[in-house]
C-alpha positions in Angstrom: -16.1 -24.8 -28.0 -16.0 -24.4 -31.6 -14.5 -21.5 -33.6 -18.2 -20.0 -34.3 -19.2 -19.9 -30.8 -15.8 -18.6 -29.5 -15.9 -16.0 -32.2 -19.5 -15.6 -31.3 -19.3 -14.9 -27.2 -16.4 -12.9 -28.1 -18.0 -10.2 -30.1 -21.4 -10.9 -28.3 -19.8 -9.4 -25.1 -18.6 -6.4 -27.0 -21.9 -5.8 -28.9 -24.0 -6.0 -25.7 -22.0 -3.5 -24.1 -22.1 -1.1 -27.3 -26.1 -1.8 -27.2 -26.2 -0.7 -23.2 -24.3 2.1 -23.8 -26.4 3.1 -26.7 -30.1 2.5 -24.9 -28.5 4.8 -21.9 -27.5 8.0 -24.0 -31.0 7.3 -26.1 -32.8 7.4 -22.5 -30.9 10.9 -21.9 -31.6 12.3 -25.3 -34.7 10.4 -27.1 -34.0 12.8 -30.2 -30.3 11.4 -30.5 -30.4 9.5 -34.0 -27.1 8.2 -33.8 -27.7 6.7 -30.3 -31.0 5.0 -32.1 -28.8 4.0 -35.1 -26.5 2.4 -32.5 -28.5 0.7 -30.7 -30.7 -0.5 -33.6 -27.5 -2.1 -35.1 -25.8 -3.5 -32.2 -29.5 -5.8 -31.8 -29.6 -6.3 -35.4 -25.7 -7.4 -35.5 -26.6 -9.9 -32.6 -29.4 -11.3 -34.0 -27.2 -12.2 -37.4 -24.7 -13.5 -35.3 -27.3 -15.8 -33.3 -28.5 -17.2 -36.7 -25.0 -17.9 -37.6 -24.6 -20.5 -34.8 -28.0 -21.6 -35.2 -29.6 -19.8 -31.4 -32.9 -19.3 -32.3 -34.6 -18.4 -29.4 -31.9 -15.8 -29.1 -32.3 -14.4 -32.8 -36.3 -14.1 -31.9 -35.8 -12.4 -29.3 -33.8 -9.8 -30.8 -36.1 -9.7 -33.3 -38.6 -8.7 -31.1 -36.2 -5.6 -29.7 -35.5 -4.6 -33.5 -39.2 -4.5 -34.4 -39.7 -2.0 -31.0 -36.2 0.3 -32.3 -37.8 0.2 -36.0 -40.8 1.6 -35.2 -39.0 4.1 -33.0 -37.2 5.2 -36.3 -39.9 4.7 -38.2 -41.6 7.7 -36.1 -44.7 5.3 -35.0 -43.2 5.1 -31.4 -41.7 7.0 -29.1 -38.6 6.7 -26.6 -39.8 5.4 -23.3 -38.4 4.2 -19.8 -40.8 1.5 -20.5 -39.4 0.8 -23.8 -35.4 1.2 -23.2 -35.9 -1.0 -20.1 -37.2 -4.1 -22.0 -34.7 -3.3 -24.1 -31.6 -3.3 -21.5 -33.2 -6.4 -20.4 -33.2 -8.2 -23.5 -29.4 -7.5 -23.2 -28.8 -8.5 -20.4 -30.9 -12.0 -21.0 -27.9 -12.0 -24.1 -25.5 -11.5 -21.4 -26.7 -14.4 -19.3 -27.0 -16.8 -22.5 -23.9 -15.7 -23.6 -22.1 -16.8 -20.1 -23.8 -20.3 -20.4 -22.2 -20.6 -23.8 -18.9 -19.5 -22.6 -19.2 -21.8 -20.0 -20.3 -25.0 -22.1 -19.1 -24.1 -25.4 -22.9 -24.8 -26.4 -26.2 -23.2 -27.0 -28.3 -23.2 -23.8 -30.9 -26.0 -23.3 -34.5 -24.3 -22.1 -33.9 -20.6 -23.6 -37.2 -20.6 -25.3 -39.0 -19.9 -21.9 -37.3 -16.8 -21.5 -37.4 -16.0 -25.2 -40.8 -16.5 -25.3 -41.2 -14.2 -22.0 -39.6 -11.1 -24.1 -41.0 -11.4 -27.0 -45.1 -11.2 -25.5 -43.5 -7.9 -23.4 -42.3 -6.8 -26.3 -46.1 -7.5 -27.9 -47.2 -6.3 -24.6 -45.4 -2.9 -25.1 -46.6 -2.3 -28.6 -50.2 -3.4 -27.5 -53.1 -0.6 -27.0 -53.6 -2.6 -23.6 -51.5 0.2 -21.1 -52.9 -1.8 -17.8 -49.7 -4.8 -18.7 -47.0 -2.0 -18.8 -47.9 1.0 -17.0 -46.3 4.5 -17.6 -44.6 4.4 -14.1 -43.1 0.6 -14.6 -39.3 -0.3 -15.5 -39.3 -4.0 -16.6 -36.0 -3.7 -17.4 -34.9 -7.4 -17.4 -36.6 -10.6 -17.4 -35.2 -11.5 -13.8 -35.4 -8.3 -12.5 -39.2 -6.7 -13.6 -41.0 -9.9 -14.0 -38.9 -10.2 -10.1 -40.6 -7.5 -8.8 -44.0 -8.2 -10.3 -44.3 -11.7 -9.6 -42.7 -11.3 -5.9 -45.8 -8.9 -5.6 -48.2 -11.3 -6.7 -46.6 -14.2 -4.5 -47.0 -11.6 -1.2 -50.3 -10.8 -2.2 -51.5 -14.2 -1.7 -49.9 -14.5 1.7 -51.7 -12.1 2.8 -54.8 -13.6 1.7 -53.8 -17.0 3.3 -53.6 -15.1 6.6 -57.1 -14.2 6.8 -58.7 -16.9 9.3 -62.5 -16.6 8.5 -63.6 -20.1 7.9 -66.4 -18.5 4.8 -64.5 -18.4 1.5 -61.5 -20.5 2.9 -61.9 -22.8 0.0 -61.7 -20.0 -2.7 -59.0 -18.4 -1.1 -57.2 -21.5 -0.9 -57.9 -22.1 -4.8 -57.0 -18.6 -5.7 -53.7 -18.6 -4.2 -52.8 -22.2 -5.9 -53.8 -21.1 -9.1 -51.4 -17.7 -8.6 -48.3 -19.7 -7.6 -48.6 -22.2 -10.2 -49.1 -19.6 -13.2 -46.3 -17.7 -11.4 -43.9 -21.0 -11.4 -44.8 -21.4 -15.1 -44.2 -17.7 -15.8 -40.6 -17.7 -14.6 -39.8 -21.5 -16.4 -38.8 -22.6 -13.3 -38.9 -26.3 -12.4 -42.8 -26.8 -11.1 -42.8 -30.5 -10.1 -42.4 -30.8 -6.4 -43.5 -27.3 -5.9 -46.3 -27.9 -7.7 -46.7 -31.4 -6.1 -47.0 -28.9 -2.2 -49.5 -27.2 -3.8 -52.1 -29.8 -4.8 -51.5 -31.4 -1.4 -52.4 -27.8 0.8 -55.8 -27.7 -1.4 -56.7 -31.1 -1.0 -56.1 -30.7 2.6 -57.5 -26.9 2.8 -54.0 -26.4 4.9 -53.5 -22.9 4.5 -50.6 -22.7 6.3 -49.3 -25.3 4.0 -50.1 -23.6 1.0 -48.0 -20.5 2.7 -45.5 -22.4 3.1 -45.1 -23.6 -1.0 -45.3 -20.0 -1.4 -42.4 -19.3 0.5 -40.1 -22.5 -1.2 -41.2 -20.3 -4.3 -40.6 -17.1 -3.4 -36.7 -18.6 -2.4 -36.5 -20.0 -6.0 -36.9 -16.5 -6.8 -34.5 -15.5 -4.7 -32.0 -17.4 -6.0 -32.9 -16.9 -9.5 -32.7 -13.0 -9.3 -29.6 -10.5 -8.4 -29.5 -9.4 -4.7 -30.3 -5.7 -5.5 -29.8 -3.4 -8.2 -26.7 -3.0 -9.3 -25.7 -6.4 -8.8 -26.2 -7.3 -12.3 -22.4 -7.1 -12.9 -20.9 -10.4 -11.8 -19.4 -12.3 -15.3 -16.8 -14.9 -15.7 -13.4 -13.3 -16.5 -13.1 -12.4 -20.0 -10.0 -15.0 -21.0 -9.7 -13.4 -24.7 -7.7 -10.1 -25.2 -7.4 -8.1 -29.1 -4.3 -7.6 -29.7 -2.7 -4.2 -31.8 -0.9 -5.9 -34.7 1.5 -3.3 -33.9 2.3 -4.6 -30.6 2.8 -7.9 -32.2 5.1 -7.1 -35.1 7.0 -5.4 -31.9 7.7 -8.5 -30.4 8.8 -10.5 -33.3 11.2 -7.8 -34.3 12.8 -8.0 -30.6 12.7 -11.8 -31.1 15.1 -11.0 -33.7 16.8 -9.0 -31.6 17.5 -11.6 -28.8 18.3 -14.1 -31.0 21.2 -12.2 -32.2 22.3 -11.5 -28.7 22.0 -15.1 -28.2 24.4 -15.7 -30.7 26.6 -13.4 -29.3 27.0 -14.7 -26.2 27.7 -18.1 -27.6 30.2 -17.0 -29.4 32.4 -15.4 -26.3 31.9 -18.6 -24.8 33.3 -20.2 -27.5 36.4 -17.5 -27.7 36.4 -18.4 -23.6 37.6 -22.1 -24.6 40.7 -20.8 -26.5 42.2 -19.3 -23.8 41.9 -15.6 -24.8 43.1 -13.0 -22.3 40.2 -12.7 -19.3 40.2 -8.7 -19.7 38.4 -8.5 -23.1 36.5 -11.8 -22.3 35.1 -9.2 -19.4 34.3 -6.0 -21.8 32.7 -8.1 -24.4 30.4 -9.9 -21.5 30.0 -6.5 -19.7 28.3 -5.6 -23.0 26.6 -8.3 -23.9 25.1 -8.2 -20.5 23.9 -4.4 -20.9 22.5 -5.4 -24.4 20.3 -8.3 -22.6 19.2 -6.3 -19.9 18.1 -3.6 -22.7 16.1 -6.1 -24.6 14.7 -7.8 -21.6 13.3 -4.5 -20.4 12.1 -4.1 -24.0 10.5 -7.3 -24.5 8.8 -7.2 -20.8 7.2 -3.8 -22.0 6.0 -5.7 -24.8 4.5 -8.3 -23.4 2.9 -6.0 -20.8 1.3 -4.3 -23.3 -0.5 -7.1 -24.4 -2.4 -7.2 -21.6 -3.2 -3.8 -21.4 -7.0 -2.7 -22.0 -8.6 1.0 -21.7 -10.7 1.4 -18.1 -14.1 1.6 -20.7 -14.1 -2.1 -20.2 -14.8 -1.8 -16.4 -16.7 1.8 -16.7 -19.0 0.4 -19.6 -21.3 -0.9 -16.8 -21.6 1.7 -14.1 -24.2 4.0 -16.4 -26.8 1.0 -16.6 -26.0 0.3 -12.8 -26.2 3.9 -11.6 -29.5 4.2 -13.2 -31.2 1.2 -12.0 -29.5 2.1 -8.1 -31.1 5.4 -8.6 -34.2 4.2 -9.2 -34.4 2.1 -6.2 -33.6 4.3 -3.8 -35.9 7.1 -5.4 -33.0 9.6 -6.3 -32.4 10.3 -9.8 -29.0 10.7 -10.7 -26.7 11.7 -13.8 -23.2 9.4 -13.8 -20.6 11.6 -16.1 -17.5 9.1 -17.1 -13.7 11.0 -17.8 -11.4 9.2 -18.8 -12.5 6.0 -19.8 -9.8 5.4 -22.4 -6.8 6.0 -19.7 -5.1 2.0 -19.9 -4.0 -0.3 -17.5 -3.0 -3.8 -16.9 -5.9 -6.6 -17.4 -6.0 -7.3 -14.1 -6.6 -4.2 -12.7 -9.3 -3.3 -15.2 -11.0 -6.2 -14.3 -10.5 -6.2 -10.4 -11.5 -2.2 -9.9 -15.4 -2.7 -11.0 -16.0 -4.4 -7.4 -14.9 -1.4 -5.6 -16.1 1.5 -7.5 -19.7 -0.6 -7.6 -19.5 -0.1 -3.7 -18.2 3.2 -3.8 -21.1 4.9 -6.1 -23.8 2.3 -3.7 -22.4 4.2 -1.0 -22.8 7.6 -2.6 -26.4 6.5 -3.6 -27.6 5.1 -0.4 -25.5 7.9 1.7 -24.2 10.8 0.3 -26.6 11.9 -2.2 -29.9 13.4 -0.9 -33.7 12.9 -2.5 -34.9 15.8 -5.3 -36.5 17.6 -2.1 -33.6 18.0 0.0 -31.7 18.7 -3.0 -34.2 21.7 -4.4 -34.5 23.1 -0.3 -30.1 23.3 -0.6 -30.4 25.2 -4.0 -29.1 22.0 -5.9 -30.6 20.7 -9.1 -32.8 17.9 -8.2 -30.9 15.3 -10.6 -27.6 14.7 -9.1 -24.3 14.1 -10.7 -21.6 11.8 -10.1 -18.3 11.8 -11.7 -16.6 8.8 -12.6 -12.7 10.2 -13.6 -9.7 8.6 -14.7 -6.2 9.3 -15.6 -2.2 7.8 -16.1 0.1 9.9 -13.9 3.6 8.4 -14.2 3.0 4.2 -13.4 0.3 4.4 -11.8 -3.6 5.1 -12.8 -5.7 7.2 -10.3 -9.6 7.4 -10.1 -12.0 9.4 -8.2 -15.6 8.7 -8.1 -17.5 12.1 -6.9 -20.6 13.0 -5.7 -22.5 16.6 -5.2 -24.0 15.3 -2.1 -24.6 16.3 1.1 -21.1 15.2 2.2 -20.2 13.2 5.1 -21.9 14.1 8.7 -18.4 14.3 10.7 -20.6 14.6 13.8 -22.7 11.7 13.5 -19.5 9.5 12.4 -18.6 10.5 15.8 -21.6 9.7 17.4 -21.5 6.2 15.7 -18.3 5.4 16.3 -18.2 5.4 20.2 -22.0 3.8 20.1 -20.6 0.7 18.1 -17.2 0.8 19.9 -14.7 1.6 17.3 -13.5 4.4 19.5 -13.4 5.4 22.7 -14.9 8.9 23.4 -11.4 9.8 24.5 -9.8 8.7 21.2 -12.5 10.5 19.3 -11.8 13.6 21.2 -8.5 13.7 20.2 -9.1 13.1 16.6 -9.1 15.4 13.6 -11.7 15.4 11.3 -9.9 13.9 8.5 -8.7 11.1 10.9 -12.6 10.3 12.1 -13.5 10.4 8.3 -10.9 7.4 8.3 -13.4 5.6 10.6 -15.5 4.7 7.9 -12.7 2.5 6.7 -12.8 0.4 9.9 -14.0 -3.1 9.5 -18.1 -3.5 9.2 -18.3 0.0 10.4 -21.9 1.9 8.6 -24.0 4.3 9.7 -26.7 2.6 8.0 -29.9 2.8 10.1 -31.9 -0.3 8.0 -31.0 -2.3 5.6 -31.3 -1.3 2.3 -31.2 -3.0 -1.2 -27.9 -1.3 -1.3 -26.5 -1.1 2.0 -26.7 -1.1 5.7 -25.6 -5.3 5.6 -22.3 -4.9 7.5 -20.2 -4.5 4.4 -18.3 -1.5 4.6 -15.5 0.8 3.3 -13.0 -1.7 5.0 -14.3 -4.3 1.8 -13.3 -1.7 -0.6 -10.0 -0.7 1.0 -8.7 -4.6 1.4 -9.8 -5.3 -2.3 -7.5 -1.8 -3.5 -4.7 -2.8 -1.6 -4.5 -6.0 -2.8 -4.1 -4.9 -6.0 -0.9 -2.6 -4.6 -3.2 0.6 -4.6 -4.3 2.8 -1.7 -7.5 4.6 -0.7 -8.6 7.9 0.2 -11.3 10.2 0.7 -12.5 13.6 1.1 -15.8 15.7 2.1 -17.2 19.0 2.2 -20.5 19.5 4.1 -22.8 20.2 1.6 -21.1 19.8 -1.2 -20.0 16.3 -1.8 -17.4 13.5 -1.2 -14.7 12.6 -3.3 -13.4 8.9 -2.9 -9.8 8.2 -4.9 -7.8 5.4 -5.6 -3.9 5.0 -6.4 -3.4 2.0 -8.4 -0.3 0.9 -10.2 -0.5 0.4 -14.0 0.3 -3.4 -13.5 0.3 -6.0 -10.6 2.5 -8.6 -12.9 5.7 -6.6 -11.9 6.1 -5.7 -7.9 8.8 -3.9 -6.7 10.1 -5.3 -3.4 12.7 -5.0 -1.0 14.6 -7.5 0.3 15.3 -8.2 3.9 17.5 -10.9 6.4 16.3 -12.6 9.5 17.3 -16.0 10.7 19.3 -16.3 7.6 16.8 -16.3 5.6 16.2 -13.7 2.7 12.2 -12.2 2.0 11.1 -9.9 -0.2 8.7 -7.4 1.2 6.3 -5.1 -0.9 8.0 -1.8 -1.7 4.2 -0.4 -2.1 3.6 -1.1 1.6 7.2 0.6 3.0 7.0 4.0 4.8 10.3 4.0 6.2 13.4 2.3 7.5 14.3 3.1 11.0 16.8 1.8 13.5 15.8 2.4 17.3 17.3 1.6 20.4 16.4 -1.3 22.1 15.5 0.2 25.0 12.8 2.4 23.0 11.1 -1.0 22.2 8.3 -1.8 25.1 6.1 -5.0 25.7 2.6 -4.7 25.7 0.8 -7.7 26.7 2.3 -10.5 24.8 3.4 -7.8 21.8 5.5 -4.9 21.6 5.5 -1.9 20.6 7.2 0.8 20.0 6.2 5.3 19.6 7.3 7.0 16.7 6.3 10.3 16.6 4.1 10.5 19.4 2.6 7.0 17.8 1.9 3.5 19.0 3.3 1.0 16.5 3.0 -2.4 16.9 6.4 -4.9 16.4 6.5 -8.1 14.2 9.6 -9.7 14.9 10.5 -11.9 12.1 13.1 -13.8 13.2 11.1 -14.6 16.2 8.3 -15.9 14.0 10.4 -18.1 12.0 11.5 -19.8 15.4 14.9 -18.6 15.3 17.1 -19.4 18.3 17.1 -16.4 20.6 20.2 -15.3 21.5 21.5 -11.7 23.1 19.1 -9.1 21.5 20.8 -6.6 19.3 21.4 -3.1 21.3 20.2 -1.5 18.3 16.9 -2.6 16.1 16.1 -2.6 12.4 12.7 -2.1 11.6 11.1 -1.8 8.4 7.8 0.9 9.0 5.1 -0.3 6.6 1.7 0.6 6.4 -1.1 -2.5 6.6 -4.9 -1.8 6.2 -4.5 2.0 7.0 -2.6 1.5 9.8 1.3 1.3 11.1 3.3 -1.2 11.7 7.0 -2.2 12.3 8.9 -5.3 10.7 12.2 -6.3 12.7 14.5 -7.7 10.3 18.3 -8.4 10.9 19.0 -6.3 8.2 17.9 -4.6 5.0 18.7 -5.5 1.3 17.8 -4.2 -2.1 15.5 -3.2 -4.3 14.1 -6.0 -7.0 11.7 -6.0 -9.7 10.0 -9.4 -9.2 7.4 -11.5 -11.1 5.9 -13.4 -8.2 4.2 -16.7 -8.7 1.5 -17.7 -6.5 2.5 -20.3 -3.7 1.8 -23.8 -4.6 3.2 -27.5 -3.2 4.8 -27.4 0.9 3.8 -23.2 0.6 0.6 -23.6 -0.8 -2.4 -22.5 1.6 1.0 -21.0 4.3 -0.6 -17.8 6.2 1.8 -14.5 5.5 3.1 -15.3 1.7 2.1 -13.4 -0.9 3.9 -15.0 -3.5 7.5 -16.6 -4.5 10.2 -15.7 -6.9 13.8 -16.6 -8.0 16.8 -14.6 -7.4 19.9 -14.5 -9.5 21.9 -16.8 -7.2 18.9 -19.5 -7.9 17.7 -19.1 -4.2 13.9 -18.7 -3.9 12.3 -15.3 -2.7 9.2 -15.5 -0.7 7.5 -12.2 -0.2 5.7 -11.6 2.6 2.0 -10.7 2.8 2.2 -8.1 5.6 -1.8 -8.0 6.0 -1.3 -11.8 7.3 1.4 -11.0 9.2 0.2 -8.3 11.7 -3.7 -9.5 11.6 -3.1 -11.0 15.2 -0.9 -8.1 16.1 -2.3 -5.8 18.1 -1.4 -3.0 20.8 
């Protein structure tokens, strides 16, 4: 890729995202000049930068977007849902060409088809012809309003296939052809075999055979568009970060730094070769030691921070989701963002979209009731989810909350003993904040249909997994009536985990601190078998053993009268470690397994310790999937 495009995908990224966010607040306020200004600019920016590296099917159809803002300035248009849709989905046509360039470091072969596509809506728009965009239409992309048209159309023929009269089978037949073909052409997809079907089902007035093309098209749509709104939001990982030059000059001034401690320590070992007296070789390494660490911690700090970005890079796209979600389901909602500048480690930022996407689908499909309900409860019809950040100590929490009709405990119940999760027993016994858990279970939904959104068999279990890999946790709240509040706990940065290290079979393992409860040590006796586990109650609690040493295939001799185990919590629930015995606390940099541990169930990553022994660290989720009481 050459420095243009880099440079070029780069700021494209950034100057599609300022456009969305722009088009959004415009939708909100149509008399908000600045939002126009913004938006104007960030398509006019784009189309310069398109010329630059010579994309002109980009640059004219950005051109076409810029003539539709001008006239809105100009006052010979006004703001319409019809208008910022076309809009968000020239954008997000940038978007897609912008991935392809990232991915070949050239401009896209075949992007006049779709270029061509937005600029007649565009013309389409501005026309005094209404019947091509009506008032009540969204085409807000290219793959997503020409999806939903031309699925129509493709349907529509079906059903004429189906009729059986043997009068007008020809012209039916003829009729549909022509349809699929224009529709084939329409969405530039590749129309020789398909094409090739359709001939063959007139020439042999098959209509079952010309239903069948239809359907080998309607797949290629499939394919071609997102699953459901929202899903817009899957890009390749952003591999460029901007940099403070602060944060730079930082780190070459602790270069200096370290070089001079360097020195330092060379020259005690040099002083240790002349025989000077032991005791002041000891103080001056002492120090030089606590100087290292000093700067070590410093320049880690630094280097962190390099990678830190504000959560606005993940939040950017949850307005433009929100509102096309809300659409689909019928329910129009407000999404208010807090926080969006609080910072975090790349990683996180870019691994927290995925489960805040599910959490406001869930809140969507589930929580948040239709502009009737709403206006019968006394609540404004448009409802209102917050999206809320914030940096408390080293971690970051979030909390995504809706003013919904918060969560049915009785039905929960209900669903939970139909679909087995919990025995009616079980659910008898549990508090409402422990059946609320039950929505964390794995594939559990109270979905009656499937939805564009929901009701598939992915659940809260998908979000939960996804947190805590990232070392966070999960929770949620309800009030009938009022809403449900969903937070996560995430730690500023997953390059530096804090473990603790244990023994068993002679062997030292580092264990994620994030996962420990507690360290208890039980009698042996206290420890019973269940089935081919064991288990063991804690505070009138069932929780199921691992023994480590066991696993490792350790020799079994005379079990100790007194066990060590290591409570940590896995997926929601509790579970016990035996170890032979516990160690200390570390602040590791793991690296992912690789040669004789790559692909090895139950590691989670290696490091070295400062004896030059290797650390493996445990990945507890592995360990105790097959453990069960």
């Amino acid at each position: 890729m050459n420095e243009f495009v880099e440079q070029f995908v780069i700021e494209g990224r950034e100057l599609v995202a300022q456009g969305n966010d722009d088009l959004l607040g415009l939708e909100e306020r149509p008399g908000d000049k600045d939002r126009l200004d913004g938006a104007f600019r960030a398509l006019h920016t784009l189309k310069g930068a398109a010329g630059i590296v010579d994309f002109v099917a980009m640059a004219r159809a950005l051109h076409a977007a810029e003539d539709a803002l001008s006239a809105v300035r100009s006052g010979n248009a006004p703001v319409t849902a019809p208008l910022i849709g076309l809009c968000l989905g020239c954008l997000d046509q940038v978007g897609a060409w912008i991935d392809l360039m990232q991915a070949s470091g050239d401009i896209p072969e075949g992007a006049d088809v779709a270029a061509d596509d937005l600029v007649r809506r565009f013309t389409d728009l501005r026309s005094a012809d209404a019947k091509l965009l009506p008032r009540h239409a969204d085409p807000s992309a290219t793959a997503a309003g020409s999806s939903t048209i031309s699925r129509q159309l493709l349907e529509a023929q079906k059903l004429l296939l189906a009729e059986r009269s043997p009068e007008g089978a020809a012209g039916r037949l003829g009729s549909a052809g022509r349809v699929a073909a224009n529709v084939l052409r329409h969405q530039g997809l590749d129309t020789t075999d398909l094409e090739s079907l359709l001939q063959t089902s007139l020439l042999a007035g098959d209509a079952a055979l010309m239903a069948m093309a239809i359907d080998r098209i309607l797949g290629s749509l499939a394919e071609k568009e997102p699953d459901a709104p929202g899903m817009l939001m899957a890009q390749p990982p952003d591999t460029t970060v901007r940099v403070d030059v602060e944060r730079i000059e930082r780190l070459v001034r602790l270069t200096g730094e370290l070089l001079v401690a360097k020195n330092a320590v060379g020259h005690t070992a040099r002083r240790a070769e002349e025989d000077v007296d032991p005791r002041q070789l000891a103080v001056a390494l002492k120090n030089q030691h606590l100087l290292l660490e000093r700067l070590v911690g410093q320049l880690q700090q630094s280097v962190f921070s390099l990678r830190v970005l504000p959560l606005h890079r993940a939040f950017q796209r949850f307005p433009r989701l929100v509102r096309e979600m809300a659409g689909s389901v019928g329910k129009p909602a407000l999404l208010v963002i807090e926080g969006a500048a609080t910072e975090a480690d790349k990683s996180i930022v870019e691994a927290i979209a995925e489960p805040i996407l599910h959490v406001l689908r869930n809140a969507l499909d589930h929580g948040i009731e239709d502009a009737v309900e709403r206006r019968a409860a006394g609540k404004p019809p448009t409802a209102t989810i917050h999206l809320r950040a914030a940096r408390q100590g080293d971690r970051i929490e979030v909390a995504v909350e809706d003013d919904g009709r918060g969560i049915d405990v009785r039905r929960l119940r209900k669903v939970a003993q139909a679909r087995g999760v919990a025995s009616a027993a079980q659910l008898a016994r549990m508090s409402d904040e422990e059946v609320v858990e039950l929505i964390f279970a794995p594939g559990f939904s109270t979905a009656s249909q499937v939805t564009g959104l929901s009701g598939r068999g992915v659940g809260m279990d998908v979000v939960r997994t996804a947190v805590e890999r990232l070392g966070g946790r999960v929770s949620v709240s309800s009030r009938p009536g009022v809403g449900t509040v969903v937070r996560f706990s995430l730690p500023f940065t997953v390059m530096m985990t804090p473990v603790l290290t244990v023994e068993a079979a002679g062997q030292v393992f580092g264990v994620p601190l994030e996962a420990v409860v507690e360290t208890v040590r039980v009698e042996r006796t206290a420890i019973a078998a269940v089935g081919a586990a064991q288990a063991v109650v804690l505070r009138n609690r069932t929780v199921p053993i691992f023994d480590l040493g066991r696993a490792l295939g350790a020799a079994s001799g005379a079990p100790r009268a007194v066990a060590n185990l290591l409570i940590v919590s896995v997926g929601g629930q509790l579970g016990g470690l035996e170890v032979d015995r516990l160690g200390d606390r570390l602040d590791v940099m793991l690296k992912a397994p690789d040669g004789l541990l790559a692909g090895v169930p139950g590691i989670d990553g290696t490091t070295l310790l400062g004896d030059g022994r290797v650390l493996v660290v445990l990945d507890l989720g592995a360990m105790f999937l097959n453990v069960q009481v």
